[in-house]
C-alpha positions as CSV (number, residue, x, y, z in Angstrom):
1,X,-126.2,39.7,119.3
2,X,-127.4,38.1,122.6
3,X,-129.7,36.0,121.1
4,X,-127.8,34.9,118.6
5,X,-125.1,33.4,121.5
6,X,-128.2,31.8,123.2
7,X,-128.4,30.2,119.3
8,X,-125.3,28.9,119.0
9,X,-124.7,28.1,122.6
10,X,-127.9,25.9,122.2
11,X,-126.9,24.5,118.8
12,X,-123.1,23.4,120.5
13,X,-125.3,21.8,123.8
14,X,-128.2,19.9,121.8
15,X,-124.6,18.6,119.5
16,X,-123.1,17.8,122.8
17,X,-126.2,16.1,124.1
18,X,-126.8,14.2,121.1
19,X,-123.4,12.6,120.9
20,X,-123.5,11.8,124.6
21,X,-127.2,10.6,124.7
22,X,-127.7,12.2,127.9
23,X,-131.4,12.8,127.0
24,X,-131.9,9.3,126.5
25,X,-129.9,8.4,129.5
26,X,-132.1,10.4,131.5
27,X,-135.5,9.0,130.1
28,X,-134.4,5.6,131.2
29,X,-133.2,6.7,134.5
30,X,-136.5,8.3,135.2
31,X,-138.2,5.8,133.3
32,X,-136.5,2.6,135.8
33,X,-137.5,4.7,138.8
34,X,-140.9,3.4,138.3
35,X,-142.3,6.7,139.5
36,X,-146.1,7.0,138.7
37,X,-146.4,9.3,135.6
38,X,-148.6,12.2,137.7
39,X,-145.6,12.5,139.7
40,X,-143.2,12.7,137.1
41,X,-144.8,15.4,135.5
42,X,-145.2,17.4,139.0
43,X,-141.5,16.9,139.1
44,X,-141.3,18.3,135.5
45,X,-143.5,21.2,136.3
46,X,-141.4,22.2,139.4
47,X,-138.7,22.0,137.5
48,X,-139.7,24.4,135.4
49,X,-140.9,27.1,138.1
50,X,-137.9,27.1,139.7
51,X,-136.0,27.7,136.5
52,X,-138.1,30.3,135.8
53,X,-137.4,32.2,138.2
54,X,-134.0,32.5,137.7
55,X,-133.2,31.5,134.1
56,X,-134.6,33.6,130.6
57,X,-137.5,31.8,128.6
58,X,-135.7,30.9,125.3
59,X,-132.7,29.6,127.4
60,X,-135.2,27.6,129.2
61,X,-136.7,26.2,127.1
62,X,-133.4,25.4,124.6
63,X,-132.0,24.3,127.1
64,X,-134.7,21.5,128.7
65,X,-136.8,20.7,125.7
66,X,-133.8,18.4,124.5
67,X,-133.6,16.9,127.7
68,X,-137.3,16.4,128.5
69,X,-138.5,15.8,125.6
70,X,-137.6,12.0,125.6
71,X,-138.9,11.4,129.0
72,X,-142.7,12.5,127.7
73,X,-142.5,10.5,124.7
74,X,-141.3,7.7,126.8
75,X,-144.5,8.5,129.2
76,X,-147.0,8.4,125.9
77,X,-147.7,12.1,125.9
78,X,-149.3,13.4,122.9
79,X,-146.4,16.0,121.4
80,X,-149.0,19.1,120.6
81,X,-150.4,18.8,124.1
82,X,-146.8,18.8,125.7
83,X,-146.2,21.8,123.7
84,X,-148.9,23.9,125.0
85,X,-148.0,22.7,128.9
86,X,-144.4,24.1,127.8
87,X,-146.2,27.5,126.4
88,X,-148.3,28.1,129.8
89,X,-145.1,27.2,132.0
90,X,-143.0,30.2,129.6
91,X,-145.8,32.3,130.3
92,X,-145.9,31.8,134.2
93,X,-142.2,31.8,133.7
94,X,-142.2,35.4,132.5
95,X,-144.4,36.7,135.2
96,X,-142.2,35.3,137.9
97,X,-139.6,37.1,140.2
98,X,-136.9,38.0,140.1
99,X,-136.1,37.3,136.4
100,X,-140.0,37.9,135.3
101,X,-139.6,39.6,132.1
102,X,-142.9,40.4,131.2
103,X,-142.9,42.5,134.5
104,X,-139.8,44.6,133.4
105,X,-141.5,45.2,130.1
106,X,-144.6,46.3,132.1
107,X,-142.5,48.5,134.3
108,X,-141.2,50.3,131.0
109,X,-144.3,51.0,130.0
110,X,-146.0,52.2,132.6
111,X,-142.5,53.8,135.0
112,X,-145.1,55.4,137.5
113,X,-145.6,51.8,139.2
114,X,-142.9,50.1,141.0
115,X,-141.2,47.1,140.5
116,X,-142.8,45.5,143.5
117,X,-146.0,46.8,142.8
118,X,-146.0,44.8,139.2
119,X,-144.5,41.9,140.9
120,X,-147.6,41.8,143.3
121,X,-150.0,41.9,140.8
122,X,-148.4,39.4,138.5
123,X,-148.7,36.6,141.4
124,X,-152.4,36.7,141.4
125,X,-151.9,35.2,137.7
126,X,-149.7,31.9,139.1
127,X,-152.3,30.2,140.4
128,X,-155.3,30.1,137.5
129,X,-152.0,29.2,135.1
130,X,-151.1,26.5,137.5
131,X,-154.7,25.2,137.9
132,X,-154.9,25.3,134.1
133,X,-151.7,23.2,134.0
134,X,-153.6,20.7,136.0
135,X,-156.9,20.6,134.0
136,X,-154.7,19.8,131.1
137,X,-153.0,17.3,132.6
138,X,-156.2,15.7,133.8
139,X,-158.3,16.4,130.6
140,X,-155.5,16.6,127.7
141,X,-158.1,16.3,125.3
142,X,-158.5,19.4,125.9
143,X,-155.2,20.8,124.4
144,X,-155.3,18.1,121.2
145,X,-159.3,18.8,120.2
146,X,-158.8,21.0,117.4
147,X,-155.0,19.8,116.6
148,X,-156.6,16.5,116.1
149,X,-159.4,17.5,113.9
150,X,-157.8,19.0,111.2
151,X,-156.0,15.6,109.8
């Protein structure tokens, strides 16, 4: 039932969005700042932390691929690659307080350890995901090698 709102809510804002042209509008807006593209993506990045921790992955994601996704083919970004950067910032969204899901899951499993006590060892995963955003960002070849050698 739940998910099946997040669906249709999606479906009626990516309708909305597309007869508006907000994504578009905010490609160029970005795009006219003239910001360099390292920083744009930093700003993307952040973006996404911060609305990890308070938002649900799926509505995330539904909710700024539409938006975003203009503004990195505007940049030149390869597609695939962009899709893995949005798969590591899910996963670093799920281990994030307070809405961390992953770490209620955990907590299900094993009840014995507190909430806190999952929440502490999650952090010591945010920084190798975050360096790994980097690397990609730096190297992207690294993300499109076997992508682009299958065509």
């Amino acid at each position: 039932g739940f998910l099946f709102a997040i669906i249709i809510m999606a479906f009626l804002l990516n309708y909305f969005m597309t007869i508006t042209k907000i994504p578009i509008y905010l490609a160029d807006l970005l795009n006219g700042l003239s910001l360099p593209p390292a920083l744009l993506f930093a700003i993307i990045v952040l973006m996404y932390l911060i609305l990890g921790a308070i938002m649900d992955a799926l509505a995330m994601v539904v909710i700024t691929i539409p938006i975003i996704l203009p503004l990195i083919t505007a940049m030149g970004h390869d597609l695939i690659w962009f899709g893995v950067i949005i798969v590591l910032l899910i996963a670093l969204a799920m281990i994030t307080p307070p809405v961390g899901m992953n770490c209620f899951v955990l907590r299900g499993a094993a009840p014995e350890l507190s909430l806190g006590e999952i929440f502490k060892g999650a952090v010591i995963f945010i920084i190798p995901i975050l360096l790994l955003i980097v690397i990609l960002y730096l190297f992207p070849e690294i993300a499109i090698f076997l992508p682009s050698n299958m065509y």
